[in-house]
C-alpha positions, 0 to 999 in steps of 0.5 A: 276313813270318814263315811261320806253321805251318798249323793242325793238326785235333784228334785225333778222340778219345772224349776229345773225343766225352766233352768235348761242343762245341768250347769258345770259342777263346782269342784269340791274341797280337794286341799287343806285351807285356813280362812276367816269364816267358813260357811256351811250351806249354798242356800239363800243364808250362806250365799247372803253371808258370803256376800256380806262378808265379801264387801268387808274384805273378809276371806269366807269360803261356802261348802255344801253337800249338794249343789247349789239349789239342791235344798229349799232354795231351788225347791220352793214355790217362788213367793217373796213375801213381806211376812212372818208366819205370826201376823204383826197384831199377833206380834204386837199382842204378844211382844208389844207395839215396839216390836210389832213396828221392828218386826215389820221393818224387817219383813219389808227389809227382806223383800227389798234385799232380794231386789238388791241381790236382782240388781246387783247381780243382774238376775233378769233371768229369775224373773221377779216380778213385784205383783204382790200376794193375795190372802184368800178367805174361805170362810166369812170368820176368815174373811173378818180377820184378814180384814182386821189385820189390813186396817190394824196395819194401817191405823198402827203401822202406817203402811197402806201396802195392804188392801181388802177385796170382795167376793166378787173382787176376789172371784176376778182376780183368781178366776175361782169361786170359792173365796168370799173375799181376799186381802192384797199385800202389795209389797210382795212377787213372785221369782224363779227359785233355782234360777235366782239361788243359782244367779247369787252363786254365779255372782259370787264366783265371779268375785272369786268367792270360793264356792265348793259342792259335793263338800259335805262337812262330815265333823266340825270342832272348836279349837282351844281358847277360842281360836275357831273351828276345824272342820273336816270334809271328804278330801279336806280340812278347813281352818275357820276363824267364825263358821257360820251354818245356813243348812235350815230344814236340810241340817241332818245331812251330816253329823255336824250340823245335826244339832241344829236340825233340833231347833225345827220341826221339819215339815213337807211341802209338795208342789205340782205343776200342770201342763201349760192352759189353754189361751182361754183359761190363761187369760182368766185365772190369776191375770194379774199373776200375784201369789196367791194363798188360802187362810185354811190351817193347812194352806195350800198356794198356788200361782201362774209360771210360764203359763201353767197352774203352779198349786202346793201345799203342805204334805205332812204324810209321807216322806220325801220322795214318795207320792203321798199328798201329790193326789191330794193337791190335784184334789183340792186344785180341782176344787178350787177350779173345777176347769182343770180337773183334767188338765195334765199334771207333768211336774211334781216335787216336794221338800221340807220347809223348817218350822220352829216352835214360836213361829218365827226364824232363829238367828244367832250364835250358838258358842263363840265360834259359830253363828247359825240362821234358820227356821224361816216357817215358809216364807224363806227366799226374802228372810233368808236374804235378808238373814244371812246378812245379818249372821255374817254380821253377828260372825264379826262381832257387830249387833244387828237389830234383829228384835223377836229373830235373836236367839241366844243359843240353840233352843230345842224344840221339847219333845223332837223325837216325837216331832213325826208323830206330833207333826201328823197328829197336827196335821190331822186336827188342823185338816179336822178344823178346816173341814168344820170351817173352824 
Protein backbone atom coordinates (compact mmCIF):
# COMPACT_ATOMS: atom_id res chain seq x y z
CA UNK A 1 0.00 0.00 0.00
CA UNK A 2 1.54 3.57 -0.88
CA UNK A 3 1.93 6.09 1.86
CA UNK A 4 0.05 9.09 1.06
CA UNK A 5 1.45 12.69 2.03
CA UNK A 6 -0.80 14.07 4.77
CA UNK A 7 -2.54 17.03 3.89
CA UNK A 8 -1.32 20.11 4.38
CA UNK A 9 -3.71 23.42 5.64
CA UNK A 10 -3.70 26.65 3.22
CA UNK A 11 -1.58 29.18 4.14
CA UNK A 12 -4.16 31.66 5.98
CA UNK A 13 -3.30 34.56 3.74
CA UNK A 14 -5.47 38.09 3.19
CA UNK A 15 -5.30 36.22 -0.28
CA UNK A 16 -7.54 33.84 1.17
CA UNK A 17 -9.51 36.28 3.44
CA UNK A 18 -10.18 38.60 -0.44
CA UNK A 19 -11.23 35.00 -1.87
CA UNK A 20 -14.20 34.78 0.30
CA UNK A 21 -15.28 30.35 0.93
CA UNK A 22 -13.31 27.85 0.21
CA UNK A 23 -14.63 26.87 -3.47
CA UNK A 24 -15.78 22.91 -4.02
CA UNK A 25 -13.03 20.75 -4.18
CA UNK A 26 -11.89 19.27 -7.16
CA UNK A 27 -12.41 15.25 -7.32
CA UNK A 28 -9.16 13.22 -7.08
CA UNK A 29 -7.82 10.80 -9.49
CA UNK A 30 -10.52 7.93 -8.56
CA UNK A 31 -9.89 5.44 -11.96
CA UNK A 32 -6.87 4.29 -14.25
CA UNK A 33 -6.41 6.62 -17.30
CA UNK A 34 -4.11 6.82 -20.66
CA UNK A 35 -3.57 10.39 -21.79
CA UNK A 36 -1.07 12.34 -24.14
CA UNK A 37 0.58 14.46 -21.46
CA UNK A 38 0.26 14.14 -17.80
CA UNK A 39 1.10 17.53 -15.88
CA UNK A 40 2.49 17.51 -12.56
CA UNK A 41 1.46 20.97 -10.65
CA UNK A 42 -1.62 23.40 -10.63
CA UNK A 43 0.38 26.36 -10.42
CA UNK A 44 1.04 29.09 -12.93
CA UNK A 45 3.41 26.40 -15.11
CA UNK A 46 1.20 23.54 -15.36
CA UNK A 47 -1.82 25.63 -15.82
CA UNK A 48 -0.06 27.30 -18.67
CA UNK A 49 1.07 23.93 -19.91
CA UNK A 50 -2.18 22.66 -19.86
CA UNK A 51 -3.55 25.69 -21.63
CA UNK A 52 -1.14 25.32 -24.55
CA UNK A 53 -1.34 22.14 -25.16
CA UNK A 54 -5.53 22.33 -25.07
CA UNK A 55 -5.19 24.85 -28.18
CA UNK A 56 -3.25 21.88 -29.82
CA UNK A 57 -5.90 19.30 -29.63
CA UNK A 58 -3.83 17.50 -27.06
CA UNK A 59 -5.29 15.44 -24.37
CA UNK A 60 -3.37 16.47 -20.77
CA UNK A 61 -4.59 15.93 -17.45
CA UNK A 62 -3.08 18.21 -14.50
CA UNK A 63 -2.64 16.36 -10.92
CA UNK A 64 -1.55 18.03 -7.72
CA UNK A 65 -1.12 17.13 -4.32
CA UNK A 66 -2.95 20.22 -2.95
CA UNK A 67 -5.34 22.50 -4.18
CA UNK A 68 -5.14 24.77 -6.71
CA UNK A 69 -3.35 27.75 -4.99
CA UNK A 70 -2.04 25.67 -2.57
CA UNK A 71 2.11 26.53 -3.32
CA UNK A 72 3.43 29.95 -4.31
CA UNK A 73 0.98 30.43 -6.77
CA UNK A 74 -1.64 31.60 -4.17
CA UNK A 75 1.07 32.40 -1.77
CA UNK A 76 2.92 35.13 -3.47
CA UNK A 77 3.02 38.70 -3.10
CA UNK A 78 1.23 39.82 -6.48
CA UNK A 79 4.09 41.55 -8.51
CA UNK A 80 3.99 40.89 -12.29
CA UNK A 81 7.11 42.03 -13.05
CA UNK A 82 9.41 42.49 -16.54
CA UNK A 83 12.66 41.00 -14.91
CA UNK A 84 14.84 38.34 -14.01
CA UNK A 85 16.84 38.51 -10.92
CA UNK A 86 20.09 39.14 -13.14
CA UNK A 87 19.69 42.65 -14.66
CA UNK A 88 19.83 42.92 -18.64
CA UNK A 89 23.66 44.69 -18.31
CA UNK A 90 24.64 41.83 -16.31
CA UNK A 91 23.17 39.24 -18.82
CA UNK A 92 24.60 41.56 -21.57
CA UNK A 93 28.41 41.32 -19.66
CA UNK A 94 28.03 37.71 -19.02
CA UNK A 95 26.50 36.29 -22.25
CA UNK A 96 26.67 38.85 -24.89
CA UNK A 97 24.15 41.73 -26.34
CA UNK A 98 22.53 38.93 -28.08
CA UNK A 99 21.29 37.58 -25.40
CA UNK A 100 20.69 40.37 -23.09
CA UNK A 101 18.06 41.70 -26.29
CA UNK A 102 16.46 37.98 -26.23
CA UNK A 103 16.38 37.71 -22.50
CA UNK A 104 14.50 41.20 -22.60
CA UNK A 105 11.91 40.14 -25.02
CA UNK A 106 11.13 37.57 -22.86
CA UNK A 107 10.66 39.14 -19.52
CA UNK A 108 8.04 41.53 -21.43
CA UNK A 109 6.85 38.48 -23.13
CA UNK A 110 5.68 37.28 -19.75
CA UNK A 111 4.02 40.14 -18.74
CA UNK A 112 2.02 40.31 -21.81
CA UNK A 113 0.80 36.34 -21.40
CA UNK A 114 -0.73 37.17 -18.18
CA UNK A 115 -2.75 40.14 -19.80
CA UNK A 116 -3.75 37.37 -22.12
CA UNK A 117 -4.45 34.60 -19.53
CA UNK A 118 -6.88 38.12 -17.93
CA UNK A 119 -8.45 38.48 -20.97
CA UNK A 120 -9.14 35.25 -21.93
CA UNK A 121 -10.43 33.90 -19.35
CA UNK A 122 -12.20 37.29 -18.11
CA UNK A 123 -10.27 37.41 -14.75
CA UNK A 124 -11.65 41.03 -13.75
CA UNK A 125 -11.76 39.57 -10.30
CA UNK A 126 -7.91 39.29 -9.52
CA UNK A 127 -7.72 42.92 -10.34
CA UNK A 128 -4.59 43.37 -12.26
CA UNK A 129 -3.64 46.53 -12.51
CA UNK A 130 -0.51 47.75 -14.78
CA UNK A 131 0.80 50.47 -12.74
CA UNK A 132 4.45 49.49 -12.76
CA UNK A 133 7.11 48.77 -10.03
CA UNK A 134 9.29 51.08 -8.61
CA UNK A 135 13.04 50.19 -7.68
CA UNK A 136 13.98 52.13 -4.24
CA UNK A 137 17.69 53.03 -3.50
CA UNK A 138 18.70 53.17 -0.04
CA UNK A 139 21.69 54.21 -0.75
CA UNK A 140 23.54 56.88 -3.40
CA UNK A 141 25.88 53.86 -4.69
CA UNK A 142 22.53 52.23 -5.25
CA UNK A 143 20.98 54.85 -6.58
CA UNK A 144 24.16 55.29 -9.19
CA UNK A 145 23.38 51.56 -10.45
CA UNK A 146 19.65 51.60 -10.58
CA UNK A 147 20.45 54.64 -12.87
CA UNK A 148 22.81 53.24 -14.99
CA UNK A 149 20.78 50.12 -15.54
CA UNK A 150 17.61 52.49 -17.04
CA UNK A 151 20.06 54.51 -19.34
CA UNK A 152 21.85 51.30 -20.56
CA UNK A 153 18.34 49.73 -21.38
CA UNK A 154 17.56 52.74 -23.22
CA UNK A 155 20.95 53.39 -25.36
CA UNK A 156 21.20 49.37 -26.00
CA UNK A 157 17.51 48.23 -25.83
CA UNK A 158 15.81 50.81 -27.09
CA UNK A 159 13.11 50.35 -24.37
CA UNK A 160 12.18 53.96 -22.56
CA UNK A 161 9.68 51.78 -20.32
CA UNK A 162 12.34 52.73 -17.66
CA UNK A 163 12.58 55.96 -16.07
CA UNK A 164 14.83 57.46 -12.89
CA UNK A 165 12.92 59.62 -10.11
CA UNK A 166 14.60 61.97 -7.27
CA UNK A 167 14.63 61.94 -3.54
CA UNK A 168 12.05 64.15 -3.36
CA UNK A 169 10.22 62.16 -6.31
CA UNK A 170 10.69 59.04 -4.74
CA UNK A 171 9.51 60.39 -1.12
CA UNK A 172 5.86 61.51 -3.06
CA UNK A 173 5.57 58.43 -4.40
CA UNK A 174 6.14 56.21 -1.39
CA UNK A 175 5.36 58.50 1.39
CA UNK A 176 8.64 57.18 2.87
CA UNK A 177 11.79 59.12 3.62
CA UNK A 178 14.15 56.88 3.56
CA UNK A 179 15.05 56.23 -0.31
CA UNK A 180 17.35 58.63 -1.94
CA UNK A 181 15.88 58.10 -5.07
CA UNK A 182 13.91 55.35 -7.28
CA UNK A 183 13.82 53.77 -10.94
CA UNK A 184 10.08 53.38 -12.13
CA UNK A 185 9.63 50.30 -14.83
CA UNK A 186 6.58 50.83 -16.45
CA UNK A 187 5.59 47.60 -17.90
CA UNK A 188 4.90 45.95 -14.69
CA UNK A 189 1.51 45.70 -11.98
CA UNK A 190 0.12 44.24 -9.30
CA UNK A 191 -2.96 41.07 -9.04
CA UNK A 192 -4.51 39.11 -6.71
CA UNK A 193 -2.29 35.90 -6.64
CA UNK A 194 -5.05 33.04 -5.75
CA UNK A 195 -7.57 34.80 -7.41
CA UNK A 196 -6.03 34.71 -10.76
CA UNK A 197 -4.29 30.96 -10.31
CA UNK A 198 -7.69 29.90 -9.17
CA UNK A 199 -9.44 31.89 -12.47
CA UNK A 200 -7.00 29.76 -15.13
CA UNK A 201 -7.92 26.73 -13.33
CA UNK A 202 -11.63 27.53 -13.32
CA UNK A 203 -11.20 28.42 -16.92
CA UNK A 204 -9.88 25.49 -17.99
CA UNK A 205 -12.32 23.31 -16.49
CA UNK A 206 -14.75 24.65 -18.39
CA UNK A 207 -13.02 23.64 -21.41
CA UNK A 208 -13.08 20.36 -19.87
CA UNK A 209 -9.38 20.05 -18.90
CA UNK A 210 -9.31 17.50 -16.29
CA UNK A 211 -7.93 18.92 -13.32
CA UNK A 212 -7.34 16.69 -10.10
CA UNK A 213 -6.51 17.88 -6.28
CA UNK A 214 -5.67 15.79 -3.68
CA UNK A 215 -3.45 13.41 -6.42
CA UNK A 216 -0.29 13.32 -5.29
CA UNK A 217 1.85 11.75 -7.72
CA UNK A 218 3.43 9.08 -4.81
CA UNK A 219 6.19 7.07 -7.94
CA UNK A 220 6.60 8.09 -11.73
CA UNK A 221 8.61 5.63 -14.17
CA UNK A 222 9.41 5.41 -18.02
CA UNK A 223 8.04 2.65 -19.72
CA UNK A 224 10.63 0.65 -22.26
CA UNK A 225 11.48 2.16 -25.51
CA UNK A 226 10.50 5.27 -24.97
CA UNK A 227 7.03 4.90 -24.80
CA UNK A 228 5.92 7.46 -21.88
CA UNK A 229 5.76 7.12 -18.39
CA UNK A 230 3.46 5.48 -15.56
CA UNK A 231 2.70 7.39 -12.90
CA UNK A 232 1.31 6.12 -9.75
CA UNK A 233 -0.99 8.23 -7.20
CA UNK A 234 -3.49 7.09 -4.12
CA UNK A 235 -6.37 5.89 -6.11
CA UNK A 236 -4.91 5.60 -9.49
CA UNK A 237 -2.52 5.24 -12.29
CA UNK A 238 -1.73 7.50 -15.42
CA UNK A 239 -0.49 6.44 -18.59
CA UNK A 240 1.22 9.46 -20.15
CA UNK A 241 2.85 9.69 -23.46
CA UNK A 242 5.26 13.38 -22.21
CA UNK A 243 4.94 14.51 -18.42
CA UNK A 244 5.62 17.57 -17.82
CA UNK A 245 6.48 18.65 -14.07
CA UNK A 246 5.69 22.35 -12.71
CA UNK A 247 5.94 21.65 -8.81
CA UNK A 248 9.00 24.58 -8.69
CA UNK A 249 10.06 25.19 -4.83
CA UNK A 250 7.16 22.54 -3.55
CA UNK A 251 9.00 19.56 -5.80
CA UNK A 252 9.72 17.55 -2.08
CA UNK A 253 6.32 16.89 -1.64
CA UNK A 254 6.69 13.31 -3.30
CA UNK A 255 9.17 11.08 -4.16
CA UNK A 256 8.71 11.72 -7.59
CA UNK A 257 9.28 14.85 -8.19
CA UNK A 258 12.09 15.34 -5.61
CA UNK A 259 14.98 15.34 -7.88
CA UNK A 260 13.84 18.11 -9.07
CA UNK A 261 13.86 19.99 -5.71
CA UNK A 262 17.67 19.39 -6.31
CA UNK A 263 18.09 22.15 -8.84
CA UNK A 264 16.75 24.96 -6.20
CA UNK A 265 17.79 26.06 -3.20
CA UNK A 266 14.48 26.84 -1.86
CA UNK A 267 14.38 30.03 -0.02
CA UNK A 268 11.54 31.46 2.59
CA UNK A 269 9.33 34.43 1.78
CA UNK A 270 7.38 36.10 4.48
CA UNK A 271 4.68 38.51 4.23
CA UNK A 272 2.46 40.44 6.48
CA UNK A 273 -0.48 42.64 6.06
CA UNK A 274 -1.74 45.28 8.11
CA UNK A 275 -5.15 46.20 9.10
CA UNK A 276 -6.87 48.57 6.49
CA UNK A 277 -5.13 52.72 6.88
CA UNK A 278 -6.85 55.20 8.04
CA UNK A 279 -8.13 57.60 4.93
CA UNK A 280 -5.28 59.92 5.54
CA UNK A 281 -2.37 57.42 5.51
CA UNK A 282 -4.37 55.93 2.49
CA UNK A 283 -4.13 58.73 0.59
CA UNK A 284 -0.25 59.42 1.15
CA UNK A 285 1.53 56.35 0.96
CA UNK A 286 2.06 54.61 -2.10
CA UNK A 287 -1.13 56.63 -4.25
CA UNK A 288 -0.18 55.48 -7.45
CA UNK A 289 -0.37 51.86 -5.97
CA UNK A 290 2.70 50.41 -7.94
CA UNK A 291 5.02 47.43 -6.37
CA UNK A 292 7.54 48.75 -4.76
CA UNK A 293 11.01 47.12 -3.73
CA UNK A 294 14.06 48.02 -1.71
CA UNK A 295 17.88 47.58 -3.60
CA UNK A 296 19.22 46.05 -0.19
CA UNK A 297 20.58 42.40 -0.77
CA UNK A 298 17.89 41.09 1.57
CA UNK A 299 15.11 43.09 0.03
CA UNK A 300 12.12 43.49 1.25
CA UNK A 301 8.65 44.61 -0.85
CA UNK A 302 5.68 46.04 -0.19
CA UNK A 303 2.69 47.30 -1.92
CA UNK A 304 -1.23 48.73 -0.99
CA UNK A 305 -4.27 45.82 -1.29
CA UNK A 306 -7.68 46.63 -0.38
CA UNK A 307 -6.43 49.60 1.66
CA UNK A 308 -3.88 48.02 3.56
CA UNK A 309 0.31 47.79 3.86
CA UNK A 310 1.25 44.72 2.16
CA UNK A 311 5.10 44.39 3.38
CA UNK A 312 7.41 41.00 2.70
CA UNK A 313 10.64 40.07 2.42
CA UNK A 314 12.92 37.20 2.48
CA UNK A 315 13.03 34.93 5.86
CA UNK A 316 15.85 32.52 5.52
CA UNK A 317 15.59 31.54 9.50
CA UNK A 318 13.16 29.59 10.15
CA UNK A 319 10.71 27.09 8.56
CA UNK A 320 7.39 27.44 7.25
CA UNK A 321 4.97 27.90 9.61
CA UNK A 322 6.97 29.24 12.35
CA UNK A 323 6.66 32.99 13.16
CA UNK A 324 10.47 33.65 12.84
CA UNK A 325 10.94 36.74 10.56
CA UNK A 326 7.19 37.94 10.99
CA UNK A 327 8.87 40.39 13.96
CA UNK A 328 11.52 41.52 11.64
CA UNK A 329 9.40 42.58 8.87
CA UNK A 330 6.93 44.90 11.06
CA UNK A 331 10.51 46.28 12.14
CA UNK A 332 11.72 47.26 9.09
CA UNK A 333 7.87 48.23 7.68
CA UNK A 334 8.42 50.46 10.80
CA UNK A 335 11.39 51.96 9.71
CA UNK A 336 10.61 52.82 6.51
CA UNK A 337 7.07 54.46 7.75
CA UNK A 338 7.40 55.08 11.14
CA UNK A 339 3.24 55.88 10.92
CA UNK A 340 2.50 52.55 11.25
CA UNK A 341 4.26 51.39 13.80
CA UNK A 342 1.14 50.96 15.49
CA UNK A 343 -1.12 49.94 13.15
CA UNK A 344 -2.31 46.37 13.66
CA UNK A 345 -1.03 43.50 11.58
CA UNK A 346 -3.78 40.93 11.08
CA UNK A 347 -2.52 38.86 8.54
CA UNK A 348 0.66 37.02 8.24
CA UNK A 349 2.31 34.01 6.02
CA UNK A 350 5.08 32.80 4.23
CA UNK A 351 6.29 30.16 1.51
CA UNK A 352 9.22 29.13 -0.21
CA UNK A 353 10.24 30.75 -3.32
CA UNK A 354 12.75 28.72 -5.70
CA UNK A 355 16.31 29.70 -6.28
CA UNK A 356 18.71 28.21 -8.47
CA UNK A 357 22.59 28.87 -8.61
CA UNK A 358 22.69 31.17 -11.94
CA UNK A 359 19.78 33.14 -10.99
CA UNK A 360 17.64 32.78 -13.67
CA UNK A 361 14.44 30.04 -14.39
CA UNK A 362 15.31 26.58 -15.76
CA UNK A 363 13.38 24.88 -18.61
CA UNK A 364 13.87 21.88 -20.42
CA UNK A 365 13.77 17.87 -20.46
CA UNK A 366 15.08 16.09 -18.22
CA UNK A 367 14.98 12.44 -20.25
CA UNK A 368 12.86 11.75 -23.59
CA UNK A 369 9.74 11.59 -21.59
CA UNK A 370 9.60 14.52 -19.30
CA UNK A 371 9.86 18.31 -19.36
CA UNK A 372 10.29 20.18 -16.43
CA UNK A 373 10.31 24.39 -15.44
CA UNK A 374 11.11 26.12 -12.50
CA UNK A 375 13.35 28.32 -10.51
CA UNK A 376 11.62 31.45 -11.21
CA UNK A 377 14.03 33.53 -8.13
CA UNK A 378 10.94 35.54 -7.21
CA UNK A 379 9.60 36.78 -9.90
CA UNK A 380 7.27 33.84 -10.90
CA UNK A 381 3.61 34.90 -11.83
CA UNK A 382 4.68 36.42 -15.17
CA UNK A 383 7.63 33.74 -16.04
CA UNK A 384 5.66 31.17 -14.79
CA UNK A 385 2.91 32.15 -17.46
CA UNK A 386 5.15 32.65 -19.65
CA UNK A 387 7.01 28.99 -19.19
CA UNK A 388 4.52 26.72 -18.95
CA UNK A 389 3.70 27.60 -22.66
CA UNK A 390 6.97 26.86 -23.69
CA UNK A 391 7.38 23.50 -21.65
CA UNK A 392 4.31 22.24 -23.07
CA UNK A 393 5.99 23.19 -26.45
CA UNK A 394 9.35 21.26 -25.58
CA UNK A 395 6.78 18.16 -24.54
CA UNK A 396 5.69 18.13 -28.15
CA UNK A 397 8.91 18.28 -29.68
CA UNK A 398 9.13 21.99 -31.06
CA UNK A 399 11.99 24.37 -30.21
CA UNK A 400 11.07 27.49 -28.54
CA UNK A 401 13.65 30.24 -28.27
CA UNK A 402 14.26 30.43 -24.87
CA UNK A 403 18.00 31.79 -25.01
CA UNK A 404 19.87 31.55 -21.04
CA UNK A 405 16.21 29.80 -19.80
CA UNK A 406 17.55 26.33 -21.84
CA UNK A 407 18.60 23.89 -19.52
CA UNK A 408 19.74 20.38 -21.03
CA UNK A 409 18.92 18.25 -18.15
CA UNK A 410 18.84 18.49 -14.47
CA UNK A 411 21.64 20.52 -12.94
CA UNK A 412 22.14 20.17 -9.49
CA UNK A 413 23.02 22.76 -7.21
CA UNK A 414 26.84 21.75 -5.80
CA UNK A 415 26.58 20.91 -2.37
CA UNK A 416 22.42 20.84 -1.85
CA UNK A 417 22.73 19.17 1.30
CA UNK A 418 24.27 22.00 2.58
CA UNK A 419 21.85 24.48 1.15
CA UNK A 420 20.13 25.41 4.94
CA UNK A 421 23.27 25.87 6.40
CA UNK A 422 24.48 27.78 3.23
CA UNK A 423 21.36 29.60 2.92
CA UNK A 424 21.50 31.19 6.51
CA UNK A 425 25.25 31.78 6.26
CA UNK A 426 24.18 33.79 3.10
CA UNK A 427 21.86 35.48 4.48
CA UNK A 428 23.77 36.80 7.39
CA UNK A 429 26.53 38.20 5.39
CA UNK A 430 24.03 40.08 2.77
CA UNK A 431 22.20 41.39 6.37
CA UNK A 432 26.19 42.30 7.18
CA UNK A 433 26.61 44.36 3.88
CA UNK A 434 23.16 46.15 4.11
CA UNK A 435 23.86 47.21 7.79
CA UNK A 436 27.44 48.90 6.25
CA UNK A 437 25.64 50.11 3.14
CA UNK A 438 28.03 47.94 1.18
Amino acid sequence: MMNTPPARPLAPSLWRAMAGPEPVPRAPLACDIDTDVAIIGAGYSGLSAAHALHERGVRAVVLDANPVGWGASGRNGGVVSSKFRLSFPAIERMHGLEAARTMHRLAHDGVRMVERFIDEFKLESARFEHTGSLRCAHTERALQGIRAEADWVRTQLGDTSMSVLSRAETQHETGSKAFVGSALSADAGTILPLHYVRGMADGLTQRNVAIHEDTPVLDMHRLDGGAGAILRTPNATVRAKQVIVGTNAYSNLTPATSDYQRELVPFRSAMIATARLSPELDARLMANRRSYTETRRMMKWFRKVDGRMLFGGRDAFGKEGQTTGFDALRRAMAGLFPELADVPVEYQWSGYVGMTFNSLPHVGRSDDVTTFCLGYNGAGIAMASLLGRHAAALALGERPELSLLASAGLNPVPFHSLRAPGVRLVAAWYQFLDAVGA
